[in-house]
C-alpha positions in Angstrom: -42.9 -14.6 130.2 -43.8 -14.7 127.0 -42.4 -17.6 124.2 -42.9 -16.2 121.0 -41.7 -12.0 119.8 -44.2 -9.1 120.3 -46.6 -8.9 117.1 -45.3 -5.1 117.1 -42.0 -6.1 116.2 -42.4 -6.7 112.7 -41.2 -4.9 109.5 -42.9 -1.5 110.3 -41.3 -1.0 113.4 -38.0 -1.1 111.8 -38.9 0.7 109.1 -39.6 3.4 111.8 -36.7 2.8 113.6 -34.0 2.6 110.5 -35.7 5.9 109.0 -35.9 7.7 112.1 -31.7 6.8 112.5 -30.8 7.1 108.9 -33.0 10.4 108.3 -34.0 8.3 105.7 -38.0 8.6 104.7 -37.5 6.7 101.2 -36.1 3.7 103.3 -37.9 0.0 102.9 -37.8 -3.2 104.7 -37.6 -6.2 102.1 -37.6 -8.5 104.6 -37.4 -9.1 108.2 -37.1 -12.3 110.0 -36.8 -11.9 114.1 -35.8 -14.7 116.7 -34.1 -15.0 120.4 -31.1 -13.5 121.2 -31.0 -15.0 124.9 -33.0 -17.7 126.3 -36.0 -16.9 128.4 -35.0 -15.7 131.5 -31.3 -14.7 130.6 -31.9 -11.0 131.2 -33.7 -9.8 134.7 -36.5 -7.3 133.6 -36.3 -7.3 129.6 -36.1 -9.8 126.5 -33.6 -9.3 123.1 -33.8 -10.4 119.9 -31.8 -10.2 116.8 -33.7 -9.2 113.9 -32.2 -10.1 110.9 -33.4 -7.7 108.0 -32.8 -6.9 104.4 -33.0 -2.9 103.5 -33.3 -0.8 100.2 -32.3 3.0 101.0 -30.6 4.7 97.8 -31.4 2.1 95.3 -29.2 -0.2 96.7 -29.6 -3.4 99.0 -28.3 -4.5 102.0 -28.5 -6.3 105.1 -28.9 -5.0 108.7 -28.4 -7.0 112.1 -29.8 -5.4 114.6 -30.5 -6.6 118.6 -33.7 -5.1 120.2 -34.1 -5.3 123.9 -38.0 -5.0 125.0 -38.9 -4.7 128.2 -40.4 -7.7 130.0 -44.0 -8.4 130.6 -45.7 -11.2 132.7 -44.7 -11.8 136.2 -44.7 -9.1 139.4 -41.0 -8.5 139.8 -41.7 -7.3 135.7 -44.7 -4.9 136.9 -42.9 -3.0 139.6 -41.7 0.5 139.1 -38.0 -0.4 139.5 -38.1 -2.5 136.3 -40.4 -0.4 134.6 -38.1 3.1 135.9 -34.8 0.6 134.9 -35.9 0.5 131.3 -36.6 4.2 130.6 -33.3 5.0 132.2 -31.6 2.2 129.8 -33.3 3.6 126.9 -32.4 7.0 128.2 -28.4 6.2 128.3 -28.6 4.6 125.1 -30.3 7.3 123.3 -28.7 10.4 124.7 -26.1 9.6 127.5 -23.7 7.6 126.1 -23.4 9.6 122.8 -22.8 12.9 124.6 -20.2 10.9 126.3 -18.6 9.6 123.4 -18.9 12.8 122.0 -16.7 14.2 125.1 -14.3 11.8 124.8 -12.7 13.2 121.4 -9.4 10.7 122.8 -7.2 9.2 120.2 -9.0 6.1 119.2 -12.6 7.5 120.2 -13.8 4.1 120.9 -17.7 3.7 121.7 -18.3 2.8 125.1 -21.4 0.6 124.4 -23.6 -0.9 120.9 -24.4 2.1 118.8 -28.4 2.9 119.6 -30.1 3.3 116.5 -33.9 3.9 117.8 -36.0 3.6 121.3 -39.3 4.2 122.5 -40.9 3.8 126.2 -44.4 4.2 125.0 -46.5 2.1 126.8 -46.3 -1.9 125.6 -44.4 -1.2 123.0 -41.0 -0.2 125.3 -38.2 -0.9 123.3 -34.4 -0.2 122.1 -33.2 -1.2 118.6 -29.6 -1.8 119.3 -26.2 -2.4 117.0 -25.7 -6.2 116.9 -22.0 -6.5 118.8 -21.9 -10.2 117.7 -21.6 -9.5 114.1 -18.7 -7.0 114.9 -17.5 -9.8 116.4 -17.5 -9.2 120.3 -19.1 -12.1 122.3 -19.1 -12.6 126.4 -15.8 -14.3 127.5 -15.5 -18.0 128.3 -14.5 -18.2 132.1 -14.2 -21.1 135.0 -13.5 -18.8 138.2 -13.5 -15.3 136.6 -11.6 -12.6 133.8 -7.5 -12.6 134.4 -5.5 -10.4 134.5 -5.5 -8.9 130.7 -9.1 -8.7 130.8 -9.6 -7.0 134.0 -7.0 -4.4 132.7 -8.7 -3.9 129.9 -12.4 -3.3 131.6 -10.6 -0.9 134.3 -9.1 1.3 131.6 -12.3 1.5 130.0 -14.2 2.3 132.4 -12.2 4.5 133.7 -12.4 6.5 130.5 -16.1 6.3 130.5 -16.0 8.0 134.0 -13.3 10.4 133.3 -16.0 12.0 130.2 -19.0 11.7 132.0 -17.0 14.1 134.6 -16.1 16.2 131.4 -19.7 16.1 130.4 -21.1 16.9 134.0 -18.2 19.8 134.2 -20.0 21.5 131.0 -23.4 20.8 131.7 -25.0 20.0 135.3 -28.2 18.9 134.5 -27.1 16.4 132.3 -27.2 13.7 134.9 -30.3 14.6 136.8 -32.9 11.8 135.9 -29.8 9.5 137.7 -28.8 11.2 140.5 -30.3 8.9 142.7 -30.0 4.7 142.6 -33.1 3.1 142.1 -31.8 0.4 144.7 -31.6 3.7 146.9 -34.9 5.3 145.4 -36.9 1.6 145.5 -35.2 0.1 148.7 -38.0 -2.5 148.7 -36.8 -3.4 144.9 -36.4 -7.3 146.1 -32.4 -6.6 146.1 -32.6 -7.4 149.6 -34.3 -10.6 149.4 -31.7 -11.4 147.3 -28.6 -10.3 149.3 -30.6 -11.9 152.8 -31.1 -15.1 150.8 -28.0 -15.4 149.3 -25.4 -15.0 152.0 -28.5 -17.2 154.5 -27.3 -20.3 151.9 -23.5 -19.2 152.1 -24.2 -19.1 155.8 -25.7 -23.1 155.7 -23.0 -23.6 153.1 -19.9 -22.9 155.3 -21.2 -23.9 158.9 -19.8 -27.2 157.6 -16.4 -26.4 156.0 -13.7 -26.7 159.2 -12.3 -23.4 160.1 -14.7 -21.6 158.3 -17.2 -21.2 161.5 -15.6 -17.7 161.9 -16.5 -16.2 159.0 -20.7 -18.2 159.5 -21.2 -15.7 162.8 -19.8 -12.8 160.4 -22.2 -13.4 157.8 -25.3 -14.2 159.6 -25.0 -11.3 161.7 -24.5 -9.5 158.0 -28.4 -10.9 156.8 -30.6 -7.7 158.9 -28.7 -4.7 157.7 -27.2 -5.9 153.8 -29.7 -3.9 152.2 -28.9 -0.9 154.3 -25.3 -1.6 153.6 -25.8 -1.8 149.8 -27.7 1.2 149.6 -24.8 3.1 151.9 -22.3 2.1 149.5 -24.3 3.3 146.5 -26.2 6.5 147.6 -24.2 9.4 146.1 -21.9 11.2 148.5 -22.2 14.9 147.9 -18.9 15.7 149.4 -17.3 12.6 147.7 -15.5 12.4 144.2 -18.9 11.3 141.7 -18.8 10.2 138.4 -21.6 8.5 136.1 -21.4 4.7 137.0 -22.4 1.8 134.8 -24.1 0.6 138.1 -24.1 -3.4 136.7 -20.4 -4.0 135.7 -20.4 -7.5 135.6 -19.2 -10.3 133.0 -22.2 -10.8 131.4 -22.5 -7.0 130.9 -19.5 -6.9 129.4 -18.5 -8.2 125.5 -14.7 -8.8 124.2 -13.4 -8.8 120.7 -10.3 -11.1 120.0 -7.5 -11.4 117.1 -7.8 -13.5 114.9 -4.5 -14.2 114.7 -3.3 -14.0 118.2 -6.5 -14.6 120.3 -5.3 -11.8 122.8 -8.0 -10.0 123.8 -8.2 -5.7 122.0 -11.1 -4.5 122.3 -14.2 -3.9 124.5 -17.9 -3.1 124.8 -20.7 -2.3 128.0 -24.1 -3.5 127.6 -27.0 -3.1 130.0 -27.0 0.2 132.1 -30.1 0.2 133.5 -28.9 0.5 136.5 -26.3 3.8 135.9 -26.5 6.9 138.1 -23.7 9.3 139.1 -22.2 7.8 142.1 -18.3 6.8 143.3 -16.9 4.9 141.1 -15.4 2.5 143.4 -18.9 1.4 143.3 -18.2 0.3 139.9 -14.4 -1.0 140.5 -15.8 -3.2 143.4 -19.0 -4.7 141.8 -16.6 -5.5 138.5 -13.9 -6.9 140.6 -16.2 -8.9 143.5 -18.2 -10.1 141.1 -16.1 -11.0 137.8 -12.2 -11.3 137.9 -10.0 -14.5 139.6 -9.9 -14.3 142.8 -6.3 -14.5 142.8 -6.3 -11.4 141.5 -8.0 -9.4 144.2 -5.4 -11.4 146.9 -2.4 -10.4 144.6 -3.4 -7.2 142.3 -5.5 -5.3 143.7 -3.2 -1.6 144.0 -1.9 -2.9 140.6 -5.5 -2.8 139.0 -6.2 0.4 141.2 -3.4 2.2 140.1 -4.4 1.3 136.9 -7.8 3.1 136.8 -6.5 6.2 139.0 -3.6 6.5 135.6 -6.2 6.3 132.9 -8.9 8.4 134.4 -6.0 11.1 134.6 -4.7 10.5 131.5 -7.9 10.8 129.8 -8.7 14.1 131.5 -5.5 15.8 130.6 -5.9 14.7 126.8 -9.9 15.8 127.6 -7.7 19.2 128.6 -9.5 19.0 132.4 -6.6 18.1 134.4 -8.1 20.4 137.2 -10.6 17.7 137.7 -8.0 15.0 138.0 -8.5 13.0 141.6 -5.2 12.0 144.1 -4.8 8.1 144.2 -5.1 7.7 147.4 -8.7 9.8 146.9 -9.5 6.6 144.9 -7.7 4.8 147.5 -10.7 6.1 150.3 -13.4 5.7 148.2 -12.2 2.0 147.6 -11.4 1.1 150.9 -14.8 2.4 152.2 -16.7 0.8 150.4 -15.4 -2.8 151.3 -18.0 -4.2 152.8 -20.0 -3.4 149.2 -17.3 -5.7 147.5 -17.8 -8.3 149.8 -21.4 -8.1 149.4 -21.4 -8.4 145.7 -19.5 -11.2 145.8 -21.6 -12.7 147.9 -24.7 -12.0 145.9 -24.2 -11.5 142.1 -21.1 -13.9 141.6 -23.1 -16.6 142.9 -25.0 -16.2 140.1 -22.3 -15.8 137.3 -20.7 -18.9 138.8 -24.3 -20.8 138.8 -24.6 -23.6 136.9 -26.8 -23.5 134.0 -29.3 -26.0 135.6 -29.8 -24.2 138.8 -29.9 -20.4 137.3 -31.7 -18.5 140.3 -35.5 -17.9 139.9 -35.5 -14.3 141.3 -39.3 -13.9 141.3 -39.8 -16.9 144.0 -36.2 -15.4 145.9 -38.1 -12.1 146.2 -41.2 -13.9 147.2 -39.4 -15.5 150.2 -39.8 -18.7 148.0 -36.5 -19.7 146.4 -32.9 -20.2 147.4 -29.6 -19.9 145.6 -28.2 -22.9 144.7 -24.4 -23.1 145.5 -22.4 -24.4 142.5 -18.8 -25.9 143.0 -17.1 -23.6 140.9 -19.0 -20.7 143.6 -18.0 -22.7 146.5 -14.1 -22.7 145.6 -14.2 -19.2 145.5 -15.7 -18.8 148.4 -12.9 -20.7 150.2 -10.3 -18.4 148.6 -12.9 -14.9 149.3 -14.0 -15.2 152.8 -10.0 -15.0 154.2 -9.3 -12.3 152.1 -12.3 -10.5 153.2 -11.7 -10.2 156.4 -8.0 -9.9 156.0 -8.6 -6.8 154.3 -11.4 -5.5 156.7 -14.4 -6.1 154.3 -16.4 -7.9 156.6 -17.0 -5.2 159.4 -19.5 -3.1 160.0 
């Protein structure tokens, strides 16, 4: 992992970048100072940076903020083709995707989806996308202790259902559109080291709750889960032909997600999606269980769940008719099946990636000694209180079988 930025990314590149966006070929860099946006190790297969830069374009001054995500180098997990495939497909979605989306979704407020993408480039060792800066329009990650409530989970599950309802709109006008994702690379790399780190993660819930009285139940459960998760997972996300598809975010979790606030109220108004290197069309309860299994209260999932359902089934619909494609407009208890079928995927997330949005910041998981059959998951106590809250609900609502 490297400590200090690329030597590429310096006041050339941006130069290219800012007058390849702005059609601009008079453009100038005055300055250009670059430094960490996220600590080594934040982000699973790239590194960002916030360049901070001063421009001249029309005689006049000003200065640009800009976050630029490279792609990772040192390490095996950062060599493999699923990390290397993960970044072309992000810089893919950033550059064309999502602004064909956006373009479809001509709605009233015609909010972007995701930071503005001014410039990317996947040629060799210099792989890289030159990204709006989100925290100087004021969005930031939210401050949680268990998960998002209730206001922010509504507000995620309208927007992604929007996102999904014009990528159908998109897909409905032009069928190749989606074809380099129409496959998972958890499904296309099964060997990616996601199942090292489903097995590993639910063998230390398993050691975890062998201990906790009248939890011994739900220990057989799990360890008889450890063979087959992988299989599961990739069940859950493979794309069902006959099912109802959309084009997923594939990583909806709280640190993919940024919130803007008032300033006078603090309520919460507005939203953004980052990371989708993980996107490909597939059911979008894929992306309503990994968001809710991984991110919101649990209390929420025990007493909201039709509530927030309903609530993606209405805006998906809604934004269809005002998209004028009502004819693609799904039943809610369509949504309803694809939900319910893909339980044991909820379950699974939570068992995997919310232990690591709950870790503690002095035991964040080292994924390359995980994969290497190295490394376990350290439990926090924040995790383990969920957990205790989870595992009934889970098998109350039939998650656990299979």
């Amino acid at each position: 992992m490297t400590e200090s930025k690329p030597d590429w990314l310096n006041a050339e590149f941006f130069k290219k970048a800012l007058r390849f966006n702005r059609k601009d070929e008079n453009l100038e860099i005055m300055s250009c100072k670059v430094d960490r946006a996220t600590q080594p190790g934040d982000n699973f297969a790239s590194e960002m940076y916030r360049a901070a830069l001063e421009v001249k374009a029309n005689g006049e001054k000003e200065d640009v903020s800009l976050i630029i995500k490279c792609r990772l180098r040192g390490g095996e997990l950062t060599q493999t083709p699923v990390t290397f495939e993960s970044f072309v497909r992000e810089a893919k979605v950033f550059s064309e995707i999502n602004s064909q989306i956006l373009k479809e979704a001509s709605i009233k407020n015609n909010q972007p989806f995701g930071a503005k993408c001014f410039y990317s480039t996947t040629e060799p060792w210099y792989e890289a996308i030159v990204l709006e800066d989100l925290k100087k329009e004021g969005f930031q990650l939210a401050t949680v202790d268990l998960g998002l409530d209730l206001k922010h989970c509504m507000l995620v599950i309208r927007s992604i259902a929007q996102y999904h309802a014009s990528s159908m709109v998109l897909y409905s006008k032009d069928k190749t559109c989606f074809e380099p994702f129409k496959e998972s690379l958890f499904v296309k790399y099964p060997d990616s080291g996601m199942g090292q780190f489903l097995a590993t993660s639910i063998k230390n819930i398993v050691e975890e709750i062998t201990n906790w009285p009248g939890y011994e139940m739900y220990a057989d459960m799990l360890k008889s889960l450890i063979p087959k998760s992988m299989d599961h997972w990739m069940d859950a996300i493979r794309k069902d032909e006959t099912g109802f598809n959309v084009f997923i975010h594939g990583d909806l979790w709280l640190n993919n997600i940024m919130f803007r606030y008032s300033q006078e109220s603090g309520e919460v108004q507005d939203i953004r999606f980052v990371d989708f290197q993980l996107s490909c069309t597939s059911s979008p309860a894929v992306d309503l269980h990994y968001f809710l299994n991984t991110s919101a209260l649990p209390e929420l999932l025990e007493n909201n769940l039709d509530e927030l359902i309903q609530e993606y089934h209405s805006s998906l619909c809604q934004t269809l008719s005002e998209l004028d494609h009502e004819t693609l407009q799904p039943t809610l208890d369509a949504i309803k099946s694809e939900f319910q079928k893909r339980g044991l995927f909820g379950a699974l997330s939570g068992f995997s990636v919310r232990g690591v949005a709950l870790s503690d910041r002095n035991h964040i998981p080292d994924f390359e000694d995980i994969i290497g059959n190295n490394g376990n998951i350290y439990l926090s106590e924040a995790y383990k209180n969920v957990l205790r809250k989870l595992l009934p609900l889970y098998s109350k609502l039939g998650w656990l079988n299979h």
